[in-house]
N, C-alpha and C positions, 0 to 999 in steps of 0.2 A: 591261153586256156588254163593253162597250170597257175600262172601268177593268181589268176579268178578265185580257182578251187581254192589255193592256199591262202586267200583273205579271207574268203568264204568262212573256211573251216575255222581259221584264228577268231572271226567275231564272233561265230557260233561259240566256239571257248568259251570266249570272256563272256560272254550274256549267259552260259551255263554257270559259272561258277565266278558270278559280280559279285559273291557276298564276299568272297574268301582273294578276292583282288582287293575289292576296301578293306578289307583288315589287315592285308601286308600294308597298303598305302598306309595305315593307321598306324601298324607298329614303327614301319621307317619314318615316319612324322612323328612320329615318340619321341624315337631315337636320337634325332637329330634336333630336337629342343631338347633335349638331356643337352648335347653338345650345347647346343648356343647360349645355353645355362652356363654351363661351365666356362665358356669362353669368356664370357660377357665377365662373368665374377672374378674369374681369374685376371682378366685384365684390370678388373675397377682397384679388387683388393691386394693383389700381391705387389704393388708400391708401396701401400700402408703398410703392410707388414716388413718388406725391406726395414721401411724408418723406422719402426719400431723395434727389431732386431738391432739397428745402430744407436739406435739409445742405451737399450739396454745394454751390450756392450759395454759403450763408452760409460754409464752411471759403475758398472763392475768393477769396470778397471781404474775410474776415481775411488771408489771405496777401496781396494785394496791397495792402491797408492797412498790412500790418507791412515789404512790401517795396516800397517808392514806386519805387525805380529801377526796375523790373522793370514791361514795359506790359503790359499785359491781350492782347495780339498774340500779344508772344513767347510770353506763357505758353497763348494759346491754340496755337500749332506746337506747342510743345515736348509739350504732353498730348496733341497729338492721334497725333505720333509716336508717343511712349509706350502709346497705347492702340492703334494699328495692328500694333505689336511683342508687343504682348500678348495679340491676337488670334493670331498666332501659334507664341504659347505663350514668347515670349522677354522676359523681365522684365529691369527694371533697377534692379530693390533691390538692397541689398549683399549680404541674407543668401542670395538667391536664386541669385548668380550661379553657386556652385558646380552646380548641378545642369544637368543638359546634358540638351538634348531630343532627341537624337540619337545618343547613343550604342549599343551592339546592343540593351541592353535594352530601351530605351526604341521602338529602332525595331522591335522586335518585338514591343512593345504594340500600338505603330500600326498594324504588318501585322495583329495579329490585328482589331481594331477595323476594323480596312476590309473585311477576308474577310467577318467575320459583319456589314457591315453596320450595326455600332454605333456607329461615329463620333463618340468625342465634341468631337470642335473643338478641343480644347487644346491640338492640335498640327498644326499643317501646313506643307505642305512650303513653301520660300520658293522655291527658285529654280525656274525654269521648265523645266528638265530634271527636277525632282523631280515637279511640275507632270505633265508629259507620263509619266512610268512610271508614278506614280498609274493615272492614265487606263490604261495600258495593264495594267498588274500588275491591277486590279479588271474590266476586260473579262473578262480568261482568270481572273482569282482569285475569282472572285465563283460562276460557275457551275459550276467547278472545287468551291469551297464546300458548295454544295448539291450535287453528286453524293455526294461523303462525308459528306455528313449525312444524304442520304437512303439510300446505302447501310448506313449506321451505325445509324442508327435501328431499318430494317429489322429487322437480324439480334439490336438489342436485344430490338424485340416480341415474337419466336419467344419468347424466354426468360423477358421479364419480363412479359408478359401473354396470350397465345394461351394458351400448353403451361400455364400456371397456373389460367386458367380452364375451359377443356376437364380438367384433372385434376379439381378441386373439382366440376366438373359429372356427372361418370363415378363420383367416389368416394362422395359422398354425396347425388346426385340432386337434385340443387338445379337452380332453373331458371335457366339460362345468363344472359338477361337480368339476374336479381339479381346471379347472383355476377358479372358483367363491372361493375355498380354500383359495388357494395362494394368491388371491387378496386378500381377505379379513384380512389373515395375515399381509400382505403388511401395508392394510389401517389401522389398530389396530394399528401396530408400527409406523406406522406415527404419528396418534393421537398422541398417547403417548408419544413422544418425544417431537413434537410440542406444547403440552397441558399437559405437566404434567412434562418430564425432563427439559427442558428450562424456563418457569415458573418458577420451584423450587428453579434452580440457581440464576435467576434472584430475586425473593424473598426473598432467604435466602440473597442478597447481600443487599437491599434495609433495609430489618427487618435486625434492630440490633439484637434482643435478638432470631431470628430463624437460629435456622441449617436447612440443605439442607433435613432432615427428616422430619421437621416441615412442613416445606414448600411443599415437597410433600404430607406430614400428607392434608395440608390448601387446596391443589389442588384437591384432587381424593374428599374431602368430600363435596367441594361446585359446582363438576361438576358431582358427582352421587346425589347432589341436599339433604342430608344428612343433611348439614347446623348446626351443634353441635355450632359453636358458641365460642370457647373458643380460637382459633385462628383467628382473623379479622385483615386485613390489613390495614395501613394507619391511626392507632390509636395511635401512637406514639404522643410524645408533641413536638418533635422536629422535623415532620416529614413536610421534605421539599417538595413544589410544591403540599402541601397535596388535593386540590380541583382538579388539573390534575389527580393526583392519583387515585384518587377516578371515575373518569368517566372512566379512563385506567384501570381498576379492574372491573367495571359493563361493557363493551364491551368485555373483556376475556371472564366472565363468560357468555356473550349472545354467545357468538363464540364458546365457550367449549361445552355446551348445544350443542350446531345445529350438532358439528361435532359428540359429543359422540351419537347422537340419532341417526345419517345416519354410526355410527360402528355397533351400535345396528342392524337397518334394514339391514345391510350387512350381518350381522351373521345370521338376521332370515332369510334370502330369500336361504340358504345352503339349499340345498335337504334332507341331513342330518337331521338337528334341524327340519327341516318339517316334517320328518317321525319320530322325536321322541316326538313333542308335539302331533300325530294322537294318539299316543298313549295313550294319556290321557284325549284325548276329546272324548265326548258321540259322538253317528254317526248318522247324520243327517238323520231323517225322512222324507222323501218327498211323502204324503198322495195323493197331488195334481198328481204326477206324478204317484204312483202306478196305481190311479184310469184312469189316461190317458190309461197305459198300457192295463188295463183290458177293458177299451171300446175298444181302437185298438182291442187285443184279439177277445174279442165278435164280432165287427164287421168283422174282417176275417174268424171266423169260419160261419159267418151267410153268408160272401159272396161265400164263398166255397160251404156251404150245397146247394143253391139255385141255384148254377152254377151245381154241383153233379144232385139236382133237374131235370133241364131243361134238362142235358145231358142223363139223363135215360129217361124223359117223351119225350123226340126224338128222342131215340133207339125203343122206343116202338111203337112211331107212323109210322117208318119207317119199322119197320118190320110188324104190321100192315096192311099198306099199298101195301105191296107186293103181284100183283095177282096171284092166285093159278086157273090152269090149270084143267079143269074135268080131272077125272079117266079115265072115257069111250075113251076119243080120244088118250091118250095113250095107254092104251086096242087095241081099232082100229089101231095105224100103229103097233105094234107089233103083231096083225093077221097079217097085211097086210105085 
């Protein structure tokens, strides 16, 4: 008997409170691709980097073998300068020097890279006024940003997906949920072609030293807005038309944005994905409405009772009302 009650009461739990058990389920399914993220990279990349730490090493300790004047001191300042200049995007090879990380084109790569939040590192600002408009230009430019992308996006969907599947639904009776599928498959491998295989070829032909990997690598990272930074286009020393370049790379990436955000809202408005984020969201309280209810409520029981009221207090006056005949004169015709 006890065993019973105590299953009982445990399902009764969990059917009360299914939304806030998927959501723990959610978070520790987070959690745990966080981990298998990290395991996975950790084990792909920390060989690479071994061998690379024993190169570098060993190239160290040939150059100061080959240069005895020169103390293992100096030459630690002098790399570490080197490598804090090149954090900020300023190099000090010969072939590199021509190219300037600041000029309009270049600083209107950066602006766009900071709008949409892709940031790839390869260039920042040095001085401390550059420093502080940053900060300020990305306060107001940031959700400046997202208002036109969300206004943009908007007036895309009317056209590239609502009025497309409401037609195919109206013309040949198909059911709304398929055709919103199939389009939205459709519109995925559009993108994707348009914005990520064609791009790539195009990149890898342009980038000497990128294969068509890379280049897809450079496409999906700065249009999911991810921005790593270790692949940037247009930084080559010999790279031709390099200022056209550079504005035809910030127009992609505004264009890749709009479309991959109006794949996103295409996937979310599936019935589908709708009834599987309910599932994870608490359920709306509406106090204002309960209490609606319960005056309605009151008020009909109140107008019923008073209607019930009148209806008896006028059965009664009417059967009240009804004259009653003496005994006697019925008496008398039944003598008579």
């Amino acid at each position: 008997m006890l065993p019973s009650l105590a299953s009982n009461s445990c399902v009764r739990l969990i059917q009360n409170h299914k939304s806030t058990w998927y959501f723990v389920s959610l978070v520790l399914g987070y959690v745990l691709y966080l981990v298998f993220g990290a395991v996975v990279f950790s084990s792909v990349e920390l060989p690479y980097e071994d061998v690379l730490r024993q190169e570098l090493r060993a190239i160290k300790k040939q150059f100061l073998q080959e240069n005895e004047c020169l103390s293992e001191e100096r030459l630690e300042r002098f790399l570490k300068k080197a490598l804090d200049a090149s954090n900020y995007g300023v190099s000090i090879l010969n072939n590199a020097s021509a190219n300037w990380n600041w000029d309009f084109t270049s600083a209107l790569f950066f602006a766009s890279t900071v709008l949409s939040t892709t940031g790839y590192g390869h260039t920042a600002p040095l001085s401390d006024g550059g420093k502080a408009f940053c900060i300020l230009y990305s306060v107001i430019g940031i959700p400046f940003t997202l208002l036109f992308l969300t206004a943009v996006v908007q007036r895309i969907m009317v056209f590239s997906t609502r009025r497309p599947v409401m037609y195919i639904h109206r013309r040949w009776g198909l059911s709304k949920p398929l055709v919103a599928i199939v389009h939205a498959t459709v519109l995925a491998a559009l993108a994707v072609s348009c914005f990520f295989l064609i791009p790539a070829a195009i990149f890898s032909a342009l980038e000497e030293n990128w294969n068509f990997l890379e280049s897809f690598y450079f496409c999906f990272i700065s249009l999911s807005t991810i921005g790593l930074g270790d692949y940037v286009p247009g930084e080559a020393t010999d790279q031709k038309f390099r200022e056209l370049y550079k504005v035809g790379i910030t127009v992609y990436l505004i264009l890749g944005l709009i479309v991959m955000l109006v794949v996103l809202e295409t996937f979310c408005e599936l019935q589908q994905l709708k009834q599987l984020r309910k599932m994870f969201y608490l359920k709306k309280e509406k106090p204002q409405d309960h209490l609606a209810i319960l005056e309605h409520d009151h008020l009909s029981f109140t107008t019923v009772s008073n209607r019930a009221t009148v209806y008896s207090e006028g059965k009664i006056q009417s059967f009240v009302g009804v004259p009653t005949q003496p005994s006697s004169l019925s008496d008398d015709a039944m003598i008579q």
